[in-house]
SETORDO-173323 format. One line per 8 residues: for each residue x, y, z of C-alpha. Coordinates in Angstrom, 2 decimals, padded with zeros to 5 digits. Example, Ala and Ser with C-alpha at 12.3 -4.5 7.8 and 13.67 -1.06 7.14 Angstrom:
<zamars>
012.30,-004.50,007.80; 013.67,-001.06,007.14
</zamars>
This chain:
<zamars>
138.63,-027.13,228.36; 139.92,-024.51,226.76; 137.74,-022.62,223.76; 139.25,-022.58,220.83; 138.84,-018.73,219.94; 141.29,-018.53,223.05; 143.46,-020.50,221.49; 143.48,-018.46,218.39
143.83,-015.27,220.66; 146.67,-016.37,222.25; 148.48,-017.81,219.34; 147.93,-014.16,217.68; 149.65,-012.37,220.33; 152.62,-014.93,220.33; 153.05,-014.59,216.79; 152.66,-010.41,217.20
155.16,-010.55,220.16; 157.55,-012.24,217.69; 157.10,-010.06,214.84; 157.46,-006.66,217.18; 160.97,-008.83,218.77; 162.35,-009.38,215.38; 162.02,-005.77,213.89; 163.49,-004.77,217.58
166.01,-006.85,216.70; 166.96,-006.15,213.15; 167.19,-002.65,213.88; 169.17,-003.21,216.47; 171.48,-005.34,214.17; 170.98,-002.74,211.69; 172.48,-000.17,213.69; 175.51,-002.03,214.82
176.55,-002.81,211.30; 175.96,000.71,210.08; 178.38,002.17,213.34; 180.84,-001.32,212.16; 181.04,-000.11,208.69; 181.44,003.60,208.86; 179.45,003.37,205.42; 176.94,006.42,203.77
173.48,004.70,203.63; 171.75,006.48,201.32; 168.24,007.16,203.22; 166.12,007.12,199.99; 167.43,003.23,199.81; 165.66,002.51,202.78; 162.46,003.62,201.60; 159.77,000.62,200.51
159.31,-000.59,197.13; 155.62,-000.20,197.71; 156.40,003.52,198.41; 158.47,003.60,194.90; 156.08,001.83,193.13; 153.25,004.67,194.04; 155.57,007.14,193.11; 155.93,005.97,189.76
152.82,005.35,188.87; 151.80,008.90,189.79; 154.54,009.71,187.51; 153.09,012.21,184.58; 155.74,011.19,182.08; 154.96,007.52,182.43; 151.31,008.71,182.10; 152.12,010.13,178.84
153.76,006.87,178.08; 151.31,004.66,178.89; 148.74,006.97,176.45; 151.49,006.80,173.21; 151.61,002.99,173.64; 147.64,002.25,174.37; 146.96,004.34,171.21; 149.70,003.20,169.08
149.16,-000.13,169.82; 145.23,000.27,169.75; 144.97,-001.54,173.77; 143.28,-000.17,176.40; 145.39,002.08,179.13; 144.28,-000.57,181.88; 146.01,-003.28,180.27; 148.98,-001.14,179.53
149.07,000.16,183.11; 149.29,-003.57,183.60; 152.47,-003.81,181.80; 153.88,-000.54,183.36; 153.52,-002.55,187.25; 154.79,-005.92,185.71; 158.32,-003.70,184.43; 158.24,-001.58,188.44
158.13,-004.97,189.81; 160.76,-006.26,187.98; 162.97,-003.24,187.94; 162.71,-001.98,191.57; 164.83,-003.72,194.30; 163.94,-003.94,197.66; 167.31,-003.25,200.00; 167.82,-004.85,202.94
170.49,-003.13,204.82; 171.28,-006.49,207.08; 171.14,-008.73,203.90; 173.63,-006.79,202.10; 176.25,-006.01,204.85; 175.84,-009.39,207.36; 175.57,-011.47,204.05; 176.27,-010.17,200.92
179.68,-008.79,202.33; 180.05,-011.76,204.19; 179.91,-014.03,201.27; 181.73,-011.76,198.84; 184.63,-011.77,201.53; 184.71,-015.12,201.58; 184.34,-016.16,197.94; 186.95,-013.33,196.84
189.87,-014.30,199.07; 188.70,-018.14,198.57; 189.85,-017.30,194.95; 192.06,-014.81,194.83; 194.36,-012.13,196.76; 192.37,-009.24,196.88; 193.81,-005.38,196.47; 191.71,-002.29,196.84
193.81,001.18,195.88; 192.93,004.72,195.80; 194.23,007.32,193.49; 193.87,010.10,196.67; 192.63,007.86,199.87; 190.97,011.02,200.73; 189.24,012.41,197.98; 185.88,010.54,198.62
186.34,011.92,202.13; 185.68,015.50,200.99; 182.93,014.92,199.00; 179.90,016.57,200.23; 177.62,014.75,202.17; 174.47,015.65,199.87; 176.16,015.08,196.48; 174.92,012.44,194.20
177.96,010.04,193.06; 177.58,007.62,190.15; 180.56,004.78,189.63; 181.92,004.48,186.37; 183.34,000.74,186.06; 185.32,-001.35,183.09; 182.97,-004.67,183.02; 185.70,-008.04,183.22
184.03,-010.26,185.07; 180.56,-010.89,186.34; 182.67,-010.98,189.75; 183.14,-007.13,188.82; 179.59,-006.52,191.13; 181.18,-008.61,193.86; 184.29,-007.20,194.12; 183.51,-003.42,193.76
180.56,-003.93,196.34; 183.08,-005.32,198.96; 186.11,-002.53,198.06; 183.38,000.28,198.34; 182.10,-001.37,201.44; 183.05,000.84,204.20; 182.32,003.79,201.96; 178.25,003.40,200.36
176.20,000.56,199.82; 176.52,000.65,196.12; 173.57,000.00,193.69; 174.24,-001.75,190.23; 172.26,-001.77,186.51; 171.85,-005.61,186.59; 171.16,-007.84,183.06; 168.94,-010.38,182.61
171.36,-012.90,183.23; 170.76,-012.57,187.60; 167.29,-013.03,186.38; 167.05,-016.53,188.21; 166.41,-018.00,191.34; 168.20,-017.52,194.11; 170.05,-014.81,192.65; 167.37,-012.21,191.39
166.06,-012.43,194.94; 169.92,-011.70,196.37; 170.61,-008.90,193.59; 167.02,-006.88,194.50; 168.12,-007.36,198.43; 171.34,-005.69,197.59; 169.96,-002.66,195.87; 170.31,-003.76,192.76
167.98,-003.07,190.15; 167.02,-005.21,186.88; 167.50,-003.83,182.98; 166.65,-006.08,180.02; 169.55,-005.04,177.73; 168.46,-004.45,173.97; 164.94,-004.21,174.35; 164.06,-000.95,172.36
160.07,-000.87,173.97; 159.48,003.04,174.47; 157.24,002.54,177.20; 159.71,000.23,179.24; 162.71,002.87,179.10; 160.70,005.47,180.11; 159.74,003.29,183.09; 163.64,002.75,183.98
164.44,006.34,182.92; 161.63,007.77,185.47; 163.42,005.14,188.08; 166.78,006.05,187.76; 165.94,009.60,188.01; 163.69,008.94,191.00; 166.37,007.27,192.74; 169.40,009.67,191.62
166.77,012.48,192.38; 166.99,011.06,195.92; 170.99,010.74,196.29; 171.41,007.11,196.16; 174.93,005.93,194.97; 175.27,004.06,191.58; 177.72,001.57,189.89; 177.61,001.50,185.81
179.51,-000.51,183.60; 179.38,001.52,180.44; 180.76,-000.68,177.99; 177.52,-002.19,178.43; 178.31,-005.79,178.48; 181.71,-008.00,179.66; 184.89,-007.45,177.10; 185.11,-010.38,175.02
188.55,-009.91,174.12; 190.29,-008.00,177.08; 190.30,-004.56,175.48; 187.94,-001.27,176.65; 184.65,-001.37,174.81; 183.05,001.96,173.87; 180.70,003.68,176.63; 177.19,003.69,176.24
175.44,006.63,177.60; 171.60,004.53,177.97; 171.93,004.95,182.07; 174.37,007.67,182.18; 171.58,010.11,180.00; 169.31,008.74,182.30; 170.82,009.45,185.61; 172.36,013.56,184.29
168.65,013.78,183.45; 167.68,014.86,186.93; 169.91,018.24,186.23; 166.82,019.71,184.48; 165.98,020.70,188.07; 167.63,023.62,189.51; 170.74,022.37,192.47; 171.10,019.38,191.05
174.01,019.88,189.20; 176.29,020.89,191.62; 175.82,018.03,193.02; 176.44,014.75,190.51; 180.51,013.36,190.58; 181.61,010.46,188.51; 184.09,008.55,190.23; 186.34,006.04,188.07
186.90,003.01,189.16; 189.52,000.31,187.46; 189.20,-003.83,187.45; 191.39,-006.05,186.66; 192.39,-009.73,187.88; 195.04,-012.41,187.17; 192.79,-015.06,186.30; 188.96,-013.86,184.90
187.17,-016.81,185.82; 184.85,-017.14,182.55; 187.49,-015.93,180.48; 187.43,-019.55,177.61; 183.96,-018.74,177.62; 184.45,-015.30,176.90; 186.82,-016.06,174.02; 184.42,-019.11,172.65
181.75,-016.77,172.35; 184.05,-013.86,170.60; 184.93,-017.06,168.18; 181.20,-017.36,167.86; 180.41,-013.81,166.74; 183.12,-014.47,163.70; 181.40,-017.32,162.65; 182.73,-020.11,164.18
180.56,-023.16,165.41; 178.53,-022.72,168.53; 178.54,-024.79,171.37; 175.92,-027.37,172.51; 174.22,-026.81,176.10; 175.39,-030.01,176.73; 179.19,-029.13,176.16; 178.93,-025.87,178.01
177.09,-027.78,180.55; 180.06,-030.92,180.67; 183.03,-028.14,180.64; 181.01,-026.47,184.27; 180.72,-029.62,185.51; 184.10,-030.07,184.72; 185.55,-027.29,186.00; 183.80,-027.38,189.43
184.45,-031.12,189.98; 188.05,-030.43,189.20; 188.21,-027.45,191.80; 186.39,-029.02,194.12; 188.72,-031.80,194.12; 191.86,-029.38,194.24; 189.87,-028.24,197.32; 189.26,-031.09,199.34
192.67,-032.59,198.72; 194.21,-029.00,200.06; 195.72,-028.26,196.71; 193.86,-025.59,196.18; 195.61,-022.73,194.86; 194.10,-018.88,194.72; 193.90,-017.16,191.01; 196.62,-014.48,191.71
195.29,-011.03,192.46; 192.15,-008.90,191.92; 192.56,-005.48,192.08; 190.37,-002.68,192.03; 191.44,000.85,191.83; 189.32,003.94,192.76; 189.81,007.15,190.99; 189.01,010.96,192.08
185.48,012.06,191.73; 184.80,014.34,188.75; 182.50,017.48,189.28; 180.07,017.59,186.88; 179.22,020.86,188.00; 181.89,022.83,185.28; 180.97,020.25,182.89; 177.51,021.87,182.80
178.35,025.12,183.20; 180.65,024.92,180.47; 178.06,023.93,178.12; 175.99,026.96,179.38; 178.74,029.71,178.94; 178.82,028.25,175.24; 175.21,028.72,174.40; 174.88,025.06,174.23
172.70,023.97,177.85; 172.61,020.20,178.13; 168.58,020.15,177.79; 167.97,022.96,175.05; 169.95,021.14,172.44; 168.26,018.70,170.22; 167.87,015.21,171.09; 171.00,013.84,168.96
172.92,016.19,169.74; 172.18,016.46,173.66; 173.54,012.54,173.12; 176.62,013.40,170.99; 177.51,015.86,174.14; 176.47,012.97,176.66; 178.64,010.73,174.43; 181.73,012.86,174.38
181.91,012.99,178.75; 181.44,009.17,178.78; 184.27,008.55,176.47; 186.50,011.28,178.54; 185.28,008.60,181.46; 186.13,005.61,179.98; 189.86,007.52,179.16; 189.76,007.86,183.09
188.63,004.64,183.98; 191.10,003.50,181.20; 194.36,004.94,182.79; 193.62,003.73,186.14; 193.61,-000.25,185.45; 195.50,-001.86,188.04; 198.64,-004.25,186.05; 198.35,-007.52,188.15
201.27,-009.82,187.53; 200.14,-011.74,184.49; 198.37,-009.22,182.85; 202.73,-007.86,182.74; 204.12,-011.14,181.65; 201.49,-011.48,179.22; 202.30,-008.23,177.61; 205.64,-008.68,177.88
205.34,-012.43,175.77; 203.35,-010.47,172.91; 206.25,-008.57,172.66; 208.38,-011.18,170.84; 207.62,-012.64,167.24; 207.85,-016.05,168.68; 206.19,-018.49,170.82; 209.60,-019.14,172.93
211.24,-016.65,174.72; 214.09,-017.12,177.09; 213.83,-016.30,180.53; 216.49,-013.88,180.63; 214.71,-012.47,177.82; 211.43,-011.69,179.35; 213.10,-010.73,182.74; 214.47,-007.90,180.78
211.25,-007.07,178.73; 209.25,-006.96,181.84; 211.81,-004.93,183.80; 211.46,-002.35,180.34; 207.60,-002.76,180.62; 207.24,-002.09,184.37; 209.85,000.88,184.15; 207.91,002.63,181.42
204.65,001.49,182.92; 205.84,003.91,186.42; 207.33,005.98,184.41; 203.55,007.32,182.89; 202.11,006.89,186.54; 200.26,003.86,186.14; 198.83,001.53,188.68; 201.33,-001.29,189.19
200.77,-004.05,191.86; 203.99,-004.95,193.52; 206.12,-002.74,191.62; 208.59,-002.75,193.93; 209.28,-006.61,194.21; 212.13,-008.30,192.47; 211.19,-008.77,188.94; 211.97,-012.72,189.00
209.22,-012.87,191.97; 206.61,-011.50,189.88; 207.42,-013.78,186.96; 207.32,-016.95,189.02; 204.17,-016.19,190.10; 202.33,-015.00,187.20; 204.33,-018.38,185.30; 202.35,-020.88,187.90
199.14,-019.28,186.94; 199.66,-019.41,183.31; 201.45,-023.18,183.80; 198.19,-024.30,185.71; 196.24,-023.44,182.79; 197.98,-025.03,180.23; 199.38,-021.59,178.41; 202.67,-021.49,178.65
205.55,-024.18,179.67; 208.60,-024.12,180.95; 211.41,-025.56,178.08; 215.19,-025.31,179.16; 215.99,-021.87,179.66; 213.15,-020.42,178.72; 209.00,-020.09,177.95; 206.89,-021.48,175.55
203.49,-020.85,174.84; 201.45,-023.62,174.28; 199.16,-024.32,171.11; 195.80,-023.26,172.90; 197.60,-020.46,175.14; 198.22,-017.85,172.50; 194.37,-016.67,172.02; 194.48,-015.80,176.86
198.23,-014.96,176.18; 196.42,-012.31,174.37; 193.31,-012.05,176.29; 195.11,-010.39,179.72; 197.98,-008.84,177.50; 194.65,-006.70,176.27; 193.53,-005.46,179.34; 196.48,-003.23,179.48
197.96,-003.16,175.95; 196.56,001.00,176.12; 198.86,001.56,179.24; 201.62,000.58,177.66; 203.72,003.36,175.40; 205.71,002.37,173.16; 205.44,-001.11,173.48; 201.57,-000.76,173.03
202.20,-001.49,168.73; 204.32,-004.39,169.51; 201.37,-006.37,171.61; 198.70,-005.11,169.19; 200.36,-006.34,166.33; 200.43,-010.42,167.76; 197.07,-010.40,168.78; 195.58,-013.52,168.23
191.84,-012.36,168.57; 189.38,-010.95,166.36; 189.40,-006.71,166.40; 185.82,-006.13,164.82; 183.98,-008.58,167.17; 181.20,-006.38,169.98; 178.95,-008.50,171.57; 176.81,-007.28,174.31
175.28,-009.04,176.85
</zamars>
């Protein structure tokens, strides 16, 4: 008979055999996706959140931190130091390289071209290309959809695993656990707590320090209405922090990148809660919760019965990176260096290069199909135009649209094409209808009729007074997240 400590022995090695096959074999799976993708790892991602955690906590200005807020707050400094772990645990991720290229690009390859047609443009293919290999590149993004994280992860996806501010609303199971494998790391938006921003300001510095590549939304929050929301500056002050330290700031870019899609997916929800901020009624959980169940019964249904039809196009386009390098120098030659200015006006500065970013990120918005006919509707002073009508407008919009160099999706097509696509969408939806020889838009369609005429009303010239002045949605309304 066999003695039980035997037993245990041999079960031990089994189970350490296993553990040394599987990192053997994650490495080895690592490797093969790295070579697959072509894609810039950025080492410093790769490095343990135990390893970050340490480094934090040995972090002197979190020290200081910790000593303002126990004395302030009369508590001791253990049970702030407390606090201080509870925030690095629930800001730092912990990237897994397999997790985010076997299945978060997996899945986001599958979900995007379940819904929609996906297009990823470049301003100069080969810009990125000549960036050098050491520089530190931040994202600057226009925030549509929560889909926006999706979809710029998979476009960048053969260029850098890209790491994203993420709100509280990923906060839940399974997807804080997905987010954190990805690289992505947790903010809670509009809490003002000293002690917790110098936490995430000591973070994003560590990990911009280190070269890893970030995505920011600086509007701060999805646009309610369809129009560009001002730029914060919370991460972006955060991240140009590290250029306190000599070399650094020859090496930070900002690289534009423009969203846009035919169909936003929460878009009605969007709009209810821009009604909301005006005043208007809120809704129940329990409606919110019937129009989900609604809407995924329905698609599923369109699914299984092979009706299913895609939500147009989403389209991302990516800008040239910006040296940041003349920026500061600039401020330098004018006596006015980025960290000997006072505090309010160091963020006036930091204020002015995010809105020049937002401009950037602004003229690159790709013009999907019915973001065009939209436009071209507000337009007219009615709610019927004839086809012939619109055909014209749009051929006038698209013409002017090339003519200022912006980024038009099938610009080349027949003009009808685009229409009769963009019409289907819109008809599926319950916006506009087809009457006789013409459109009309239905009672409830004016409010997205404006909502995706928005996104690129600023692109538009001199037709940009003509949509503004039908908008049907509120112009004071800024909601964050």
């Amino acid at each position: 008979m066999v003695n039980a400590p035997v037993i245990w022995i041999a079960a031990a090695a089994v189970l350490f055999a296993g553990w040394l096959y599987w990192r053997y074999f994650t490495r080895r799976a690592a490797i093969r996706v790295v070579h697959r993708f072509r894609a810039r790892i950025d080492r410093f991602k790769l490095t343990s959140k135990a390893y970050i955690a340490e480094s934090l906590l040995g972090d002197e200005s979190i020290a200081a931190a910790v000593r303002d807020h126990a004395q302030l707050h009369g508590m001791p400094q253990a049970a702030v130091w407390r606090t201080v772990r509870t925030y690095i645990s629930e800001i730092v991720p912990a990237f897994n390289l397999l997790a985010y290229y076997q299945v978060g690009i997996a899945a986001s390859r599958t979900l995007l071209n379940l819904f929609y047609r996906v297009n990823v443009s470049y301003v100069r293919r080969t810009s990125l290309d000549e960036l050098p290999r050491e520089s530190i590149v931040i994202y600057l993004m226009n925030h549509r959809s929560n889909a926006d994280y999706v979809l710029a992860g998979y476009a960048l996806a053969g260029q850098v695993a890209i790491s994203y501010a993420v709100g509280e609303w990923a906060r839940v199971f399974p997807l804080e656990y997905l987010f954190k494998s990805f690289g992505s790391y947790f903010i809670r938006r509009r809490f003002r707590e000293p002690l917790y921003h110098t936490v995430l300001e000591r973070y994003v510095q560590l990990v911009t320090r280190n070269g890893v590549t970030q995505g920011i939304f600086p509007e701060g929050g999805l646009s309610r209405d369809g129009k560009l929301r001002p730029a914060k500056i919370g991460l972006l002050d955060y991240a140009l922090g590290v250029a306190r330290e000599p070399g650094f700031a020859a090496r930070m870019y900002l690289v534009p990148v423009g969203i846009n899609f035919d169909r936003v997916l929460e878009d009605r929800s969007l709009l209810r809660e821009l009604r909301e901020s005006e005043g208007n009624a809120r809704a129940g959980r329990l409606t919110q919760l019937r129009e989900v169940l609604g809407y995924t019964a329905w698609n599923a249904g369109r699914l299984l019965s092979r009706r299913w039809k895609r939500y147009g196009q989403a389209a991302v386009v990516i800008g040239e990176p910006v040296p940041l390098e003349a920026w500061f120098a600039g401020l330098e030659r004018d006596g006015r260096g980025l960290f000997t200015l006072p505090r309010a006006d160091r963020l006036g500065v930091i204020q002015a290069l995010a809105d020049d970013a937002m401009r950037r990120v602004g003229d690159i918005i790709p013009v999907t199909s019915v973001p065009l006919v939209c436009a071209s509707i507000q337009t007219f002073d009615a709610d019927f135009v004839s086809r012939a009508q619109l055909l014209e407008r749009m051929s006038e919009v698209r013409e002017s649209l090339a003519h200022h160099g912006r980024q038009v999706l099938n610009a080349d097509e027949e003009i009808g094409e685009t229409l009769d696509r963009a019409y289907e969408l819109l008809r599926l939806r319950r916006v506009a209808s087809r009457e006789g020889a013409g459109y009309a838009v239905l009672p409830r369609g004016r409010e997205l009729i404006s909502y995706y005429a928005n996104s690129i009303a600023h692109l538009l010239g001199e037709f940009e007074s003509a949509v503004r002045a039908r908008d049907a949605l509120p112009v004071h309304a800024v909601v964050d997240l």
